[in-house]
Structure formats: C-alpha cells, structure tokens
C-alpha angles and dihedrals in degrees: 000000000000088000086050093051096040092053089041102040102114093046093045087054090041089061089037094061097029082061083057110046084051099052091045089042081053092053107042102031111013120131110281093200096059085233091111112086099206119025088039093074122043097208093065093039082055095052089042086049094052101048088048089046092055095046102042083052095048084066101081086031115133116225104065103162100160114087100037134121132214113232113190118197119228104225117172095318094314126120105226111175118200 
C-alpha cells in the first residue's frame, strides 16, 4: 500500500484538491436556478473536479511510459537497448 501511495502520490492530490475546487466552485458560484446539470449539484461539480484534478496533475507525472520509443544502438553487431 506505501509503495502504492509513494508512486501515486501526485494523482491522488490531484483528485484530493480537484474535490475541493469543485465543492468551493458549488458553493460560491453554482447555478442558482437547478437548470444547470453540473455546477447545481455539488455531488456531480465534485466528480467533474476530481477527474479533472486528476487529469490536469497527471500532467507533470513522471512515468510516462507511453509514448516512448526504444532505440537500440548498433555496436559492433551487438543489439544493446537503452
């Protein structure tokens, strides 16, 4: 579970303050009128926070391993991968 929490730690407090911002954007700006289907309930403005939370944080996460390409170095006929 520590390992978990040490290699997770950025996206968890992404969520955690995303929660947040959504709650406190509820409660000073929300819709008044409960036409609006996200910010008039704060359930929902804190689900939308998170997950943007979470994605605005992943951002400057650091193992990205998607998106990267092996090179492998040709040195005297042997395959050496970095």
């Amino acid at each position: 579970m520590k390992d978990f929490l040490m290699k997770h730690w950025l996206r968890i407090a992404g969520v955690a303050t995303g929660i947040l911002a959504g709650y406190l954007y509820y409660y000073y700006v929300g819709c008044v009128s409960g036409t609006c289907p996200i910010t008039s309930n704060p359930y929902r403005m804190m689900i939308y926070g998170a997950v943007m939370g979470y994605l605005l944080f992943d951002l400057f996460s650091r193992d990205k391993k998607h998106g990267k390409k092996e090179e492998i170095v040709h040195n005297n006929d042997k395959n050496i991968e970095k």
